[in-house]
C-alpha positions in Angstrom: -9.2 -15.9 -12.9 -9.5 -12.2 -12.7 -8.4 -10.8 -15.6 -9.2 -7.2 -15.3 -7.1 -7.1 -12.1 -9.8 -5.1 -10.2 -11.3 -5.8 -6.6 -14.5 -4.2 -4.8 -14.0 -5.4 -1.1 -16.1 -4.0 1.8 -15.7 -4.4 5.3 -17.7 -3.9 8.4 -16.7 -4.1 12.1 -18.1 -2.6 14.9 -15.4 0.2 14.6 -15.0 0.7 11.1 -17.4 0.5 7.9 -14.5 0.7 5.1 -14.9 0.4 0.9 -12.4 0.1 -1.5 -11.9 -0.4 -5.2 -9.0 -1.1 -6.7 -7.6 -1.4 -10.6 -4.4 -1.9 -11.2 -4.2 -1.0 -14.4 -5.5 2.2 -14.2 -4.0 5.9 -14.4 -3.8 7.1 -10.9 -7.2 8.7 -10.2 -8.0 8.5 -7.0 -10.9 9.1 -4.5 -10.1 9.2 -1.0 -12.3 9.9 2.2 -10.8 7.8 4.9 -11.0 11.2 7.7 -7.5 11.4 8.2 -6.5 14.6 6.1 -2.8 13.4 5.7 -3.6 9.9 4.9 -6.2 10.3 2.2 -2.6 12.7 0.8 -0.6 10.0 1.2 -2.8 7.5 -0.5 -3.2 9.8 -3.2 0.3 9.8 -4.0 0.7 6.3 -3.6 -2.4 5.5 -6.4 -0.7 8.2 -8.8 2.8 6.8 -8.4 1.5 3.6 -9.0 -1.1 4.3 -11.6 -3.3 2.8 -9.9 -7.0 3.6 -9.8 -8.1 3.6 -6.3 -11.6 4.4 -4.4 -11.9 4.6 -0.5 -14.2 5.5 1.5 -14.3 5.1 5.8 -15.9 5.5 8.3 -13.9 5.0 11.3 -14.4 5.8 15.3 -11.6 8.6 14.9 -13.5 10.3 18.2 -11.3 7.5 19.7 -7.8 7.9 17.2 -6.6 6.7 13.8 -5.8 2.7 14.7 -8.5 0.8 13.9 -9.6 3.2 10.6 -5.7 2.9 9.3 -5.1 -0.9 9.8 -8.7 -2.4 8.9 -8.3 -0.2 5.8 -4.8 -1.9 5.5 -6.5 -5.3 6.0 -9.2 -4.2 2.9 -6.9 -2.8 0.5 -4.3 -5.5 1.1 -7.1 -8.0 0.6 -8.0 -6.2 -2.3 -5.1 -5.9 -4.1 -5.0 -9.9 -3.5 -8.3 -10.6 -5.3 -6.6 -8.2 -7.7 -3.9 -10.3 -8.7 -5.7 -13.4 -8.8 -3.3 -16.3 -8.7 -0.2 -14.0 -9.5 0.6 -15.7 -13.7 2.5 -13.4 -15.6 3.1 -10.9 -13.0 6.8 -9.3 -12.7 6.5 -10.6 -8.8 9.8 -8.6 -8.1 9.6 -4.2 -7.4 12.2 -1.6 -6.0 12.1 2.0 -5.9 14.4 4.9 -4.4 12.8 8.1 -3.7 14.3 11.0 -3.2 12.6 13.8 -1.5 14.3 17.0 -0.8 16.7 15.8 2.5 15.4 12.5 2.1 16.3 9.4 0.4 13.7 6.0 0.7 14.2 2.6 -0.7 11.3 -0.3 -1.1 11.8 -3.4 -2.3 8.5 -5.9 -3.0 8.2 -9.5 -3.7 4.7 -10.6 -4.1 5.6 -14.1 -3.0 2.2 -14.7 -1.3 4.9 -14.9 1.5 3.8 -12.1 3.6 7.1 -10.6 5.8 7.9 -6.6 6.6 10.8 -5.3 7.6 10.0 -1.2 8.4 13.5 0.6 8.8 11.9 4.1 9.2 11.7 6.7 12.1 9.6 9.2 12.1 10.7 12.0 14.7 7.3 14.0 14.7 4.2 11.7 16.6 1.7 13.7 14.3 1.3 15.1 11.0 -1.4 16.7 10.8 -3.9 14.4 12.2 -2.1 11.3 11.2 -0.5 9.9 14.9 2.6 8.5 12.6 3.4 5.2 14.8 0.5 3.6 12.8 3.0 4.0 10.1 4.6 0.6 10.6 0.8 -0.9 11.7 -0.5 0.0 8.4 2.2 -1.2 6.2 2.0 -4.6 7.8 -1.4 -5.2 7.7 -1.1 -4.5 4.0 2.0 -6.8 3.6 0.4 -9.9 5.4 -3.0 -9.2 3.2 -1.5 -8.7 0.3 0.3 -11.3 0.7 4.1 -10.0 0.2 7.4 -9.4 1.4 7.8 -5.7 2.1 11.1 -4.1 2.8 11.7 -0.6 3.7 14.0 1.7 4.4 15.0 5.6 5.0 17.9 5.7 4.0 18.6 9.0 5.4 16.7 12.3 6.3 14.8 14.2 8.5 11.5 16.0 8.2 8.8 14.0 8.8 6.5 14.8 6.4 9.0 14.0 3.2 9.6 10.7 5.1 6.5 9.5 5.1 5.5 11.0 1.7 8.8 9.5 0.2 7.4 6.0 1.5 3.9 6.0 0.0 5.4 7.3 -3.6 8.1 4.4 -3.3 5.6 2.2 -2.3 3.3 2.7 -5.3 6.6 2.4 -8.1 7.7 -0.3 -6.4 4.3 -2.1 -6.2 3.3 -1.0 -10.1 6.7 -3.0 -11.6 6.0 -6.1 -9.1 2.6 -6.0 -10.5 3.4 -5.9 -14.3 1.9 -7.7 -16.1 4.3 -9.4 -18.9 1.6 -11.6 -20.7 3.2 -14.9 -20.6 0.6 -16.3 -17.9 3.8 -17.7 -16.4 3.9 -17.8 -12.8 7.7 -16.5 -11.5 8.3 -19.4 -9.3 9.9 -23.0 -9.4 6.9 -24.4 -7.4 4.3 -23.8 -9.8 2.6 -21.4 -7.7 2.6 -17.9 -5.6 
């Protein structure tokens, strides 16, 4: 059992050399180099909303675009937070969070169920922000729901520029995923069959 809730997972492919650690009960530092100037924002705001410590580093073949370098560091940091959790005793299991961003209104809703499922009820009007091509939006959020082994629901409720979409997302996503993670201290695991 992992009881400092922290993973160190690397990952090599032929297309992507990716590093992360994670600690989940940190205070929102982060270090980010993933080469995608938008995302390593993004994933800023998502360890600082979460208070989660996080450490990322990629290499990616971004000469060809952002897919493989956004959903194999989906795949690491989903696996991570996995290892992170261990088998899931004493966790709060459930997490929800509105965020309101100027215009725009998000809502995420978590179970960590080991059950991965996502249902992605966002459009994003722009294909770019910056140098993040924003259809991998959906790819990366469920690559990190089926390794992280939950059921991931989101939704924009409303709103329209592009950027406080996305960004309203990622800071949702890390207050919803710090109260599923909680850690009550009863080593009781939230489910009738004994296990998550």
């Amino acid at each position: 059992m992992n009881t400092a809730r922290t993973a160190e997972i690397a990952r090599h492919t032929a297309e992507t050399r990716i590093a992360v650690r994670l600690n989940l009960d940190g205070t929102g530092r982060a270090r980010l180099a993933t080469g995608i100037g938008f995302f390593d924002h993004m994933l800023q705001l998502f360890s600082r909303h979460g208070s989660f410590d996080l450490a990322v580093s990629v290499d990616g073949d971004l000469a060809v675009d952002t897919h493989h370098t956004l959903e194999d560091l989906a795949i690491v940091l989903g696996d991570a937070l996995t290892e992170a959790l261990g088998n899931r005793a004493g966790i709060r299991r459930y997490g929800m969070f509105y965020c309101p961003m100027d215009e725009v209104l998000t809502r995420v809703v978590i179970d960590l169920s080991g059950r991965p499922y996502l249902v992605c009820d966002v459009t994003v009007r722009a294909e770019r922000i910056g140098d993040f091509e924003t259809e991998m939006l959906y790819d990366f959020l469920y690559a990190f729901a089926v390794h992280g082994g939950m059921n991931l629901h989101i939704a924009n409720l409303y709103g329209s520029n592009s950027h406080h979409i996305v960004e309203s997302v990622f800071k949702a996503l890390g207050h919803a995923l710090r109260e599923a993670v909680y850690d009550d201290g009863s080593g009781v695991i939230l489910s009738t069959k004994g296990v998550l």
